[in-house]
VOVEX-991950 format. One record per residue (C-alpha): chain; z, y, x; residue number from 1. Coordinates in nm, 2 decimals, always signed. Layout:
N
- kette | pz | py | px | nr
- A | Z | Y | X | NUM;
...
REM end
This chain:
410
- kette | pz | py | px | nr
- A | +9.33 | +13.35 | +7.20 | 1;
- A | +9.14 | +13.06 | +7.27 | 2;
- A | +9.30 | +12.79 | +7.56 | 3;
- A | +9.09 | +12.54 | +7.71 | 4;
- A | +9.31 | +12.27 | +7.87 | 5;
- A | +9.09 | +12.04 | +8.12 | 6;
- A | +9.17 | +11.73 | +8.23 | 7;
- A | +8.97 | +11.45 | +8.46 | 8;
- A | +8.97 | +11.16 | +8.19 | 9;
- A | +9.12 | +11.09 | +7.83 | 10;
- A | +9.10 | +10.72 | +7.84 | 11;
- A | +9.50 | +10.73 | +7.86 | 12;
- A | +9.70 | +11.05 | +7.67 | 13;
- A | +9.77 | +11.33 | +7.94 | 14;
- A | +10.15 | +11.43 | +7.85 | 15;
- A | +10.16 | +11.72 | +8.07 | 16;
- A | +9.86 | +11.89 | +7.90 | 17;
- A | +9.93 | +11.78 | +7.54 | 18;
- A | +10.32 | +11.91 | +7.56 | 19;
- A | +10.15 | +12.26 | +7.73 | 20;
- A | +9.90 | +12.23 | +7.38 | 21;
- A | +10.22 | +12.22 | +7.19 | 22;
- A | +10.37 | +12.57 | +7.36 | 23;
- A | +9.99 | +12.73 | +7.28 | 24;
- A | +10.01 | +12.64 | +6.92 | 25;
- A | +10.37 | +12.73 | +6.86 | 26;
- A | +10.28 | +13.04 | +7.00 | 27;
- A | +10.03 | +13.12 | +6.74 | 28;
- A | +9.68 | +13.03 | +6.95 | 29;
- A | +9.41 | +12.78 | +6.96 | 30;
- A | +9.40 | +12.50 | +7.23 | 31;
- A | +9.17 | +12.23 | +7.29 | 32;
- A | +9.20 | +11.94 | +7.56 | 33;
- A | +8.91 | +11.79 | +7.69 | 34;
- A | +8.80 | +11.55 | +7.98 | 35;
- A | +8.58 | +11.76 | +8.21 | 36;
- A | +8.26 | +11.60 | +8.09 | 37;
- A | +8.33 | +11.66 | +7.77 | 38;
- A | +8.40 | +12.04 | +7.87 | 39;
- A | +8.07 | +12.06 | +8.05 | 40;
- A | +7.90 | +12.02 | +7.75 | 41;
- A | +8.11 | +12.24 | +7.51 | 42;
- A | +8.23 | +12.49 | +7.67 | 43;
- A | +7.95 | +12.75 | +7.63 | 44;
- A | +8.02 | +12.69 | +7.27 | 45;
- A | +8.37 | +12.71 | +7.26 | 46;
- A | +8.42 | +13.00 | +7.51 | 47;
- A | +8.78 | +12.95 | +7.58 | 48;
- A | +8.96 | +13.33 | +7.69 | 49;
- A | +9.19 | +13.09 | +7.93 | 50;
- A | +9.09 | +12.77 | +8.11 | 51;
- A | +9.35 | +12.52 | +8.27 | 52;
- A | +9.28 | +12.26 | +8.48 | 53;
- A | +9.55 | +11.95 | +8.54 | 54;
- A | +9.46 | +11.87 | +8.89 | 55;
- A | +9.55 | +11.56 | +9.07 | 56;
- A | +9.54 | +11.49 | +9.47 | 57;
- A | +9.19 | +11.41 | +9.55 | 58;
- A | +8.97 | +11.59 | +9.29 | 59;
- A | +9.08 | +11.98 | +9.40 | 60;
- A | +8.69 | +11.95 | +9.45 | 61;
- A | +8.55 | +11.86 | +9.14 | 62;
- A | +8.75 | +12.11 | +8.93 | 63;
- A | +8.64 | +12.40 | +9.18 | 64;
- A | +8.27 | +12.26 | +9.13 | 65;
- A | +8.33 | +12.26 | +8.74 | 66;
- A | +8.52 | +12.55 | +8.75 | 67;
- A | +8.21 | +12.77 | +8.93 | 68;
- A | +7.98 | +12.67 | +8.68 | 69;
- A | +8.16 | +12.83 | +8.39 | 70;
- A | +8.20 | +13.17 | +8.64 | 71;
- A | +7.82 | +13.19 | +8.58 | 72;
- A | +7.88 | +13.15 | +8.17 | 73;
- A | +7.81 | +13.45 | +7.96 | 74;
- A | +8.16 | +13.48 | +7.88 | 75;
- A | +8.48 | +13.63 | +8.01 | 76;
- A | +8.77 | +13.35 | +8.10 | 77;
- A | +9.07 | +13.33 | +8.32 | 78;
- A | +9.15 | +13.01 | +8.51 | 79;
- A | +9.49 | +12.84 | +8.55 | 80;
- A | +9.55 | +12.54 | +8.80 | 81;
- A | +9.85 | +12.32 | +8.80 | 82;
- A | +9.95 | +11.96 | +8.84 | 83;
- A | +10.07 | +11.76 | +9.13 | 84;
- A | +9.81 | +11.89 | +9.34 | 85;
- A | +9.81 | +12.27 | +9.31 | 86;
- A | +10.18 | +12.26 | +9.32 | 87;
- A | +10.21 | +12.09 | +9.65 | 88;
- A | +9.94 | +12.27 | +9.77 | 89;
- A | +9.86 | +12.59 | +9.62 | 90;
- A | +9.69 | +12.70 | +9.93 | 91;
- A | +9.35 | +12.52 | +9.80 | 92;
- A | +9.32 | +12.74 | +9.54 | 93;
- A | +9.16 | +13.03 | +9.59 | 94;
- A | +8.96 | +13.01 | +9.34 | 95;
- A | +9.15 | +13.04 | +9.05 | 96;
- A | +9.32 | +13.31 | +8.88 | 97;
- A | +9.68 | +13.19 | +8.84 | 98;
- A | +9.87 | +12.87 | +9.00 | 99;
- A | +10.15 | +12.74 | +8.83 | 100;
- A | +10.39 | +12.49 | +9.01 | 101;
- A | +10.58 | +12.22 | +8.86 | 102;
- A | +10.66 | +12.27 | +8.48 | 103;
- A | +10.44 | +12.46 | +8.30 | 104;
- A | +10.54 | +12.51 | +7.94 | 105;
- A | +10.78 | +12.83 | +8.00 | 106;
- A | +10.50 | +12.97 | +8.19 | 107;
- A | +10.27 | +12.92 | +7.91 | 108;
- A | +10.52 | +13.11 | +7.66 | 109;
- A | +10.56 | +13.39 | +7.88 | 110;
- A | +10.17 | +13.47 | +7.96 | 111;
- A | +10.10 | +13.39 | +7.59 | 112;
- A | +10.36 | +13.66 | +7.47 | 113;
- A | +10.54 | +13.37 | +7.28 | 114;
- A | +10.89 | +13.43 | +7.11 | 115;
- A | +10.99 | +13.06 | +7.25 | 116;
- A | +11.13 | +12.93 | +7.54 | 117;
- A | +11.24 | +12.66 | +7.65 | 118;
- A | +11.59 | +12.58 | +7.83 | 119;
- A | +11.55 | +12.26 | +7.77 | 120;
- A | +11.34 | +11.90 | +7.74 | 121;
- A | +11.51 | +11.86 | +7.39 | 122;
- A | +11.35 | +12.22 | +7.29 | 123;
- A | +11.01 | +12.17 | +7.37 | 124;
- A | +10.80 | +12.09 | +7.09 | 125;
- A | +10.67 | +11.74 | +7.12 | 126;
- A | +10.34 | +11.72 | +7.28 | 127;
- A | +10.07 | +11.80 | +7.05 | 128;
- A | +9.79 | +11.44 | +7.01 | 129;
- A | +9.52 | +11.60 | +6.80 | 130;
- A | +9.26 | +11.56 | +7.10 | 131;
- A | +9.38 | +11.20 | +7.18 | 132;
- A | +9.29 | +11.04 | +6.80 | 133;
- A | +9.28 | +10.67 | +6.76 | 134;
- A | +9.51 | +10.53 | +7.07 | 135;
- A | +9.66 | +10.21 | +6.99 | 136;
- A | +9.89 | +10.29 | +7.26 | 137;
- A | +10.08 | +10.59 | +7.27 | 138;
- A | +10.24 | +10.73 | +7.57 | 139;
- A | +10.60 | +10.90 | +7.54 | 140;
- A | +10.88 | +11.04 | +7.78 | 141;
- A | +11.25 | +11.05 | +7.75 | 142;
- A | +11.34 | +11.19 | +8.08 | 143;
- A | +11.19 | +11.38 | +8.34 | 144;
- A | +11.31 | +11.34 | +8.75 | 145;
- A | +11.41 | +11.05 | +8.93 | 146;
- A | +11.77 | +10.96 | +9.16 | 147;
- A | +11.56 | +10.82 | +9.46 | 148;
- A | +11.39 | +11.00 | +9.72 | 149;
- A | +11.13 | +10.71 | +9.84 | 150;
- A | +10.92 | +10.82 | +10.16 | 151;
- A | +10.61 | +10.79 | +9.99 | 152;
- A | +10.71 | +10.99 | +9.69 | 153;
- A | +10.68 | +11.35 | +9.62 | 154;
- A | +11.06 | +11.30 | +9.51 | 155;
- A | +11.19 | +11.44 | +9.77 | 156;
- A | +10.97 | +11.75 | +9.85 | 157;
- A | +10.98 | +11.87 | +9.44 | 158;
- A | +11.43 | +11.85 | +9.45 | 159;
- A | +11.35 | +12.06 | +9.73 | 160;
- A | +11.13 | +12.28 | +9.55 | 161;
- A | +11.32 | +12.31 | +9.24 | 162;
- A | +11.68 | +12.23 | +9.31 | 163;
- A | +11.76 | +12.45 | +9.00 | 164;
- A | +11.65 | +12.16 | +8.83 | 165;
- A | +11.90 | +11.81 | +8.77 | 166;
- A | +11.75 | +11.52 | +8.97 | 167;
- A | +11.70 | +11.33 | +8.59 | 168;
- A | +11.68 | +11.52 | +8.28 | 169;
- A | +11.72 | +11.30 | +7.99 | 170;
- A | +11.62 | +11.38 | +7.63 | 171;
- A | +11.85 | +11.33 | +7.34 | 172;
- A | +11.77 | +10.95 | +7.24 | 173;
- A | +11.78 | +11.02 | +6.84 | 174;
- A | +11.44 | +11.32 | +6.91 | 175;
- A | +11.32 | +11.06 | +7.13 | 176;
- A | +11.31 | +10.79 | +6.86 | 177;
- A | +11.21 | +11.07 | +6.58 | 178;
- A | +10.89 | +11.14 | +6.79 | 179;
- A | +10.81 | +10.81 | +6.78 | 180;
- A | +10.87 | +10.73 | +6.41 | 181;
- A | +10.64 | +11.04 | +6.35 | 182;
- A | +10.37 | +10.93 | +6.56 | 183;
- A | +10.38 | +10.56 | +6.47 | 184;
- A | +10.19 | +10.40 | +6.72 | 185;
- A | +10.08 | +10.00 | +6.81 | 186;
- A | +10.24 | +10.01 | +7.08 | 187;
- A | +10.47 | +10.27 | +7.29 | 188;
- A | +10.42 | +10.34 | +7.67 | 189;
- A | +10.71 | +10.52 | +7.81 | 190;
- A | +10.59 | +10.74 | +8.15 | 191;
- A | +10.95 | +10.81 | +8.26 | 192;
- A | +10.96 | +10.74 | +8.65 | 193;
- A | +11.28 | +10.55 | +8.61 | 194;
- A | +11.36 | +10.46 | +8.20 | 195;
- A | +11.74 | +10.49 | +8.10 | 196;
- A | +11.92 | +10.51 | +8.42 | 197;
- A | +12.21 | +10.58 | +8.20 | 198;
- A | +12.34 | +10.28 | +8.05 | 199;
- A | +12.51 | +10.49 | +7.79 | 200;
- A | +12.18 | +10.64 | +7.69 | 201;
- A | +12.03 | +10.27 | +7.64 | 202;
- A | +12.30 | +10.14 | +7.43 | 203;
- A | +12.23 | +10.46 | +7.20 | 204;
- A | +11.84 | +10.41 | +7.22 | 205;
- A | +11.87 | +10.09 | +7.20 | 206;
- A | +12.06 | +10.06 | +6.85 | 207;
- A | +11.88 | +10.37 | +6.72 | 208;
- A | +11.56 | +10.26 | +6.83 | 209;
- A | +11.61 | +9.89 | +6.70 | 210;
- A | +11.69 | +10.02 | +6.30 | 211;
- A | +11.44 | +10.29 | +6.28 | 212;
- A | +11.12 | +10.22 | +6.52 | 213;
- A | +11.13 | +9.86 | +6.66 | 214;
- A | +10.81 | +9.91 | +6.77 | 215;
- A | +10.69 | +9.71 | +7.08 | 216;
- A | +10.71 | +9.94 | +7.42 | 217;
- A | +10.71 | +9.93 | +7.79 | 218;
- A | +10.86 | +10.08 | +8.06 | 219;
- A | +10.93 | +10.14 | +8.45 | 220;
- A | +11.26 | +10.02 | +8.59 | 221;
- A | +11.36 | +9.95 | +8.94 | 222;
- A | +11.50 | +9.56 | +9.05 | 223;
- A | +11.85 | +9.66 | +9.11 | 224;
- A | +11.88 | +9.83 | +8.77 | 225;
- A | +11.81 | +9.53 | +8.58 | 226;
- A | +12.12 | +9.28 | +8.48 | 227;
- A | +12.24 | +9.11 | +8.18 | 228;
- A | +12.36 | +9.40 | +7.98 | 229;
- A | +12.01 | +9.58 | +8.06 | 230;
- A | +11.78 | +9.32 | +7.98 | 231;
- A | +11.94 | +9.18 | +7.70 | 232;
- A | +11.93 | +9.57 | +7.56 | 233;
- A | +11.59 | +9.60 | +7.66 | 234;
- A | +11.51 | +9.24 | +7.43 | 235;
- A | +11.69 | +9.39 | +7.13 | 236;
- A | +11.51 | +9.71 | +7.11 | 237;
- A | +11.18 | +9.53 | +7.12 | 238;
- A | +11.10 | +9.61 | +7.51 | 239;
- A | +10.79 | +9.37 | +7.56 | 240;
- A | +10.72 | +9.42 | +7.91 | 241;
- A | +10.88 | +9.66 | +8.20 | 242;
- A | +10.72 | +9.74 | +8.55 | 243;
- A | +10.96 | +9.72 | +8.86 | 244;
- A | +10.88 | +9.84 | +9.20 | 245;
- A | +10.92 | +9.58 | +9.49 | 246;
- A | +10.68 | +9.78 | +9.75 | 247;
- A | +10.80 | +9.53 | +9.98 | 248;
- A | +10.97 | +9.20 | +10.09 | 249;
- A | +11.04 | +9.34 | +10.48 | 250;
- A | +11.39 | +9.51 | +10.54 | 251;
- A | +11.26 | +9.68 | +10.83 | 252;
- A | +10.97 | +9.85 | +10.60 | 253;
- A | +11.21 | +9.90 | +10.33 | 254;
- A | +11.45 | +10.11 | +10.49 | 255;
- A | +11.11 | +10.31 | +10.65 | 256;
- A | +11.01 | +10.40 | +10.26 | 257;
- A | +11.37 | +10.49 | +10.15 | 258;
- A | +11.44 | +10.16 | +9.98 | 259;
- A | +11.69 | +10.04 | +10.17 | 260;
- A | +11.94 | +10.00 | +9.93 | 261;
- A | +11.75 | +9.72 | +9.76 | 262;
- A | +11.65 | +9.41 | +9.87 | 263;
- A | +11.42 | +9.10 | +9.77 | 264;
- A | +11.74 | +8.94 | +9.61 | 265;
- A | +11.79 | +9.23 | +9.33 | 266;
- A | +11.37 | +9.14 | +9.27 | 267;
- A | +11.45 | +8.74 | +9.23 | 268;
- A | +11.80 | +8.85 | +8.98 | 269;
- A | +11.54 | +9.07 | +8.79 | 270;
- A | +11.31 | +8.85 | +8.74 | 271;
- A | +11.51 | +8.58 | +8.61 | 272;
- A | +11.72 | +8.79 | +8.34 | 273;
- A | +11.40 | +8.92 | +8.23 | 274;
- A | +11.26 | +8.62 | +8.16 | 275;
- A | +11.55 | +8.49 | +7.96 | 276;
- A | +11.50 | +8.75 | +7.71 | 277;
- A | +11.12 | +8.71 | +7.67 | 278;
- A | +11.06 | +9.00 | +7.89 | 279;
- A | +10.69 | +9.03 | +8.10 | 280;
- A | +10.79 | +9.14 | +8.43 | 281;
- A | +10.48 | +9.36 | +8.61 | 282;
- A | +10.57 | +9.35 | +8.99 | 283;
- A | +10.47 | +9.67 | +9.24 | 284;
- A | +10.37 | +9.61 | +9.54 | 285;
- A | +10.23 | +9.85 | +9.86 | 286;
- A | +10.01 | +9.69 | +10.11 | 287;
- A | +9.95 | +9.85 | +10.49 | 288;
- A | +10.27 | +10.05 | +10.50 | 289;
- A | +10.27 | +10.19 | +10.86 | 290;
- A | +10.40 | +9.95 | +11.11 | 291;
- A | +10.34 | +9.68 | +10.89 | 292;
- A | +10.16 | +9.40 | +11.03 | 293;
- A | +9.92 | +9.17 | +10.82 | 294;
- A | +10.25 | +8.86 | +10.85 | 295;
- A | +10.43 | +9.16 | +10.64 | 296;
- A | +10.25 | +9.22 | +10.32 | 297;
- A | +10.20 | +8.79 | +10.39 | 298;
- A | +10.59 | +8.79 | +10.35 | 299;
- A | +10.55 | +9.03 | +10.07 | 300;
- A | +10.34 | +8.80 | +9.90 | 301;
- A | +10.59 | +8.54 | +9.87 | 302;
- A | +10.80 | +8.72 | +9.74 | 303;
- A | +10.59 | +8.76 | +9.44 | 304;
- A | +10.51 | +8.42 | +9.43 | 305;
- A | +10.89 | +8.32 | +9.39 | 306;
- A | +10.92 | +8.63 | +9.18 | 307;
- A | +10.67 | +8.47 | +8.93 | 308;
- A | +10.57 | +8.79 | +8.76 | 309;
- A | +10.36 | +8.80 | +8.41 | 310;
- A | +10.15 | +9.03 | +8.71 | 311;
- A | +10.16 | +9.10 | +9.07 | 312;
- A | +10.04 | +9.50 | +9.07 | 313;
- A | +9.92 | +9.58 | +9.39 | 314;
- A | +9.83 | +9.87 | +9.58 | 315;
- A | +9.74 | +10.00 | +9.97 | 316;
- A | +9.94 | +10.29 | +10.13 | 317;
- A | +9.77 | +10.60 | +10.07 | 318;
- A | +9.99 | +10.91 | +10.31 | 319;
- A | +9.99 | +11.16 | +10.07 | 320;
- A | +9.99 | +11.50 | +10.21 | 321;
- A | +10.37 | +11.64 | +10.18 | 322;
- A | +10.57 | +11.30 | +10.16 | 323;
- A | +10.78 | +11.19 | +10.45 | 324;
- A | +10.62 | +10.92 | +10.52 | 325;
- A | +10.27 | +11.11 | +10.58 | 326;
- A | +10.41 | +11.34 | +10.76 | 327;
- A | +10.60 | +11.07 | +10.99 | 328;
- A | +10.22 | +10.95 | +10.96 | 329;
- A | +10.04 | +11.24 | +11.14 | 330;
- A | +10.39 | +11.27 | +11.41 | 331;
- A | +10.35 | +10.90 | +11.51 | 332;
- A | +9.98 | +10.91 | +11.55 | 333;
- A | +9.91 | +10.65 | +11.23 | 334;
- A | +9.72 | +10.87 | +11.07 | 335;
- A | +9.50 | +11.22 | +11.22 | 336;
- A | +9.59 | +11.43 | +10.93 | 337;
- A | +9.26 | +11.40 | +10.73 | 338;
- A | +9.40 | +11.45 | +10.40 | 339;
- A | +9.00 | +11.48 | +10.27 | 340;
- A | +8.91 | +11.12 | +10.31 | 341;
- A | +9.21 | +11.04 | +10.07 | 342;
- A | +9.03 | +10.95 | +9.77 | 343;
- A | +9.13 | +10.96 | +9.39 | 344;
- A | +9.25 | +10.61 | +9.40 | 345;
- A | +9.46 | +10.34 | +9.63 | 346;
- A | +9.33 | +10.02 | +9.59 | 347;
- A | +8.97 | +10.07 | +9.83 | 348;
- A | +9.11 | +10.07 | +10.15 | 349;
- A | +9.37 | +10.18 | +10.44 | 350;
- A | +9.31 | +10.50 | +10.60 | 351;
- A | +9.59 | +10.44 | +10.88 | 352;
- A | +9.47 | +10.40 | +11.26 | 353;
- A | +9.49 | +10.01 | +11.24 | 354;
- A | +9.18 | +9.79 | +11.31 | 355;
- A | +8.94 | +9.68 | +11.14 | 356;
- A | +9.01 | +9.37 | +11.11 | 357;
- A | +9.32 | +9.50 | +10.96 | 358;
- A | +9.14 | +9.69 | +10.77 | 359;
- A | +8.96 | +9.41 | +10.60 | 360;
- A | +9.24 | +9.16 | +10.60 | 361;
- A | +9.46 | +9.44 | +10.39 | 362;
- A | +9.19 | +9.50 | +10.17 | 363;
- A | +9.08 | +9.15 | +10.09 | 364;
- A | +9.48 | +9.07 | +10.06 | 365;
- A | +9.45 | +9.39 | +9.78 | 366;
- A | +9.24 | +9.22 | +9.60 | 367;
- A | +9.33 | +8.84 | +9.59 | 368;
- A | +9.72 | +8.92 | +9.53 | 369;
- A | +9.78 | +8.87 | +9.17 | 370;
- A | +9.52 | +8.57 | +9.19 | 371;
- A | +9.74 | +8.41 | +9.43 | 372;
- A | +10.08 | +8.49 | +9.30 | 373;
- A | +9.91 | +8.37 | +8.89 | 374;
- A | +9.80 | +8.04 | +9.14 | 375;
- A | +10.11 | +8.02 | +9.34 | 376;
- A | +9.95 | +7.97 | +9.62 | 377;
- A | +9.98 | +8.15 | +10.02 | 378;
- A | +9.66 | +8.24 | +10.19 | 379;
- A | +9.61 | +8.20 | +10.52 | 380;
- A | +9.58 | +8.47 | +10.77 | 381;
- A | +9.16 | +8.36 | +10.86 | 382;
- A | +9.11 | +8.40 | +10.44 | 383;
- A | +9.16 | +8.74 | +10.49 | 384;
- A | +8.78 | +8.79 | +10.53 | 385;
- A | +8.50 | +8.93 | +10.30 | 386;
- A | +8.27 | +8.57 | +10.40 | 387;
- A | +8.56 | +8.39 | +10.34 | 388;
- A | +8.67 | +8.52 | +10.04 | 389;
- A | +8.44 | +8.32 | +9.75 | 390;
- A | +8.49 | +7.98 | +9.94 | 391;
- A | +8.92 | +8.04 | +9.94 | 392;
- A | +8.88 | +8.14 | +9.59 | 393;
- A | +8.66 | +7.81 | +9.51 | 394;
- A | +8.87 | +7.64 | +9.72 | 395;
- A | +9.24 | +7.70 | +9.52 | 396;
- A | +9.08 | +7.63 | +9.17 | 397;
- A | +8.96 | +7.27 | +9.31 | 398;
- A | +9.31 | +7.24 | +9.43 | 399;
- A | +9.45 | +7.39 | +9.02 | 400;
- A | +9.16 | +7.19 | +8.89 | 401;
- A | +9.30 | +6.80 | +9.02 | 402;
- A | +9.61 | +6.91 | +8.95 | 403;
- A | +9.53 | +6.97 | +8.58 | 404;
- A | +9.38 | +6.65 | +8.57 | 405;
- A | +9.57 | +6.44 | +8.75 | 406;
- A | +9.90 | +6.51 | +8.65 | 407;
- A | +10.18 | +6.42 | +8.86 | 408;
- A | +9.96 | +6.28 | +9.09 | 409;
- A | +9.89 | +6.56 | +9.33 | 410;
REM end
């Protein structure tokens, strides 16, 4: 049998797809992966007997299009959706054949007739990179789940869905470091939601990991998790750089999103022992939660700027259909329920009922944050406009500029 596996882009590896390539070939089959451009043009030619799709929120629409096209092929195929989308949302699918939620691999066994299964993350072959040649940077995973049930997560809706399933499934660290040594890569990207929760699990990585890989990685962490013991782990098993979600400097918005039990103090503590060990810190941050007023994300801001972050990631609230938070969305009149207009991205713009002056002062904030935490400087509430935008910009590098050259001066 021939498997098709289609994906939107293949500038980054696509773990979910290459681990469900791995199941295909152990069971004896040919499987391909291809971005969907790249499947327009081959796949008259390769004429796949099964095609699945990885679909994300917002582009149910351009997989149906690509999907009818191959309907009108001279050749006989079955389609498979699955992915965040089709999970959450199976009811959007009528088009396809077969709609797998959550996991897919023991699926995969069992419709392919395979003699494997697999219990567990330790017994799944490791995901399978032929289609992915050249990346300098190689994407792993060592657990699967996450503790926290944030508002604006699917967390809490998947436990719900799957509560057969352990919040956090970790992999053994020794098959994790193996996987790496085989694949040798630049540079390793690890995709866990949360990396090493357990501490035990990171002294273990991080010995094994130090004497045979010691290759330069990053991963995701949240503030509170990071203290001496961590970061000076992290340092010693070569961890270059590690993103940490901040969303927000307001305690009233944090408890909204679930976060309560952090606060900006664990973000400053973070930041610090990660920069004693030579760690880049790559702070997260959500703009236009609802109820949060333009003086809010200002505050967040500020944080950042204190922080001092290698980079100040930024992002606007998009309610994703199925998290609390959209849901308390639609019930509190923030948002009409559109879940159409929410587009494949959240940097463009707020979809919330707020002005537009709102509007525009959120999305101009988007897009001058990282500028103004690298310039450590605040903005002030009237900069927060598209005409005023290239003069505030002009305006701080004067400022940097006599500062440079007037040292001490200014």
């Amino acid at each position: 049998m021939k498997v098709l596996l289609v994906v939107k882009s293949k500038a980054i590896e696509t773990l979910g797809v290459m681990y469900l390539a791995s199941v295909v070939k152990q069971a004896g089959h040919e499987c391909r992966i291809m971005d969907i451009n790249e499947a327009r043009l081959t796949v008259r030619e390769y004429k796949p007997d099964l095609i699945g799709y990885s679909i994300m929120t917002g582009d149910n629409k351009l997989f149906a299009e690509f999907d009818n096209d191959t309907a009108m092929m001279p050749f006989k195929n079955l389609n498979v959706v699955g992915g965040p989308d089709p999970t959450f949302f199976p009811e959007g699918y009528d088009w396809a054949d077969y709609i797998v939620k959550g996991e897919g691999e023991n699926w995969m066994a069992e419709y392919l007739d395979s003699k494997y299964s697999y219990p567990t993350l330790d017994s799944i072959p490791w995901p399978d990179r032929t289609d992915f040649p050249n990346m300098r940077i190689r994407d792993f995973i060592a657990s699967r789940g996450c503790n926290w049930n944030c508002s604006y997560c699917f967390n809490s809706t998947w436990n719900k869905m799957f509560p057969e399933l352990a919040r956090v499934r970790t992999r053994d660290a020794k098959d994790v470091v193996n996987e790496i040594v085989a694949t040798d890569p630049e540079f390793v990207y690890f995709q866990d939601s949360c990396f090493a929760v357990n501490i035990a699990w990171m002294r273990e990585f991080s010995k094994v990991y130090r004497s045979r890989a010691n290759i330069p990685y990053h991963c995701h962490l949240r503030p509170n998790m990071v203290n001496e013991e961590r970061a000076l782990l992290l340092h010693d098993s070569n961890c270059v750089s590690v993103k940490c979600a901040l969303e927000t400097g307001s305690n009233r918005l944090r408890k909204l999103i679930n976060r309560g039990h952090t606060n900006n103090e664990d973000a400053y503590v973070a930041a610090r022992w990660l920069k004693k060990w030579d760690i880049k810190l790559i702070l997260q941050n959500i703009l236009a939660l609802p109820t949060a007023t333009i003086k809010d994300d200002l505050f967040t801001l500020e944080v950042n700027i204190r922080c001092k972050p290698a980079y100040a990631w930024c992002s606007i609230f998009q309610p994703y259909p199925a998290t609390e938070l959209a849901n308390l969305c639609v019930k509190e009149g923030y948002y009409k329920g559109d879940f159409s207009e929410i587009g494949d991205n959240f940097f463009d713009k707020s979809v919330l009922e707020i002005t537009e002056e709102h509007k525009e002062q959120v999305a101009v904030l988007q897009r001058i944050f990282a500028f103004c935490v690298e310039m450590q400087v605040m903005p002030k509430i009237e900069d927060l406009t598209w005409e005023r935008l290239p003069k505030f910009v002009h305006e701080v590098m004067r400022k940097i500029g006599d500062k440079r050259m007037l040292p001490g001066m200014l």
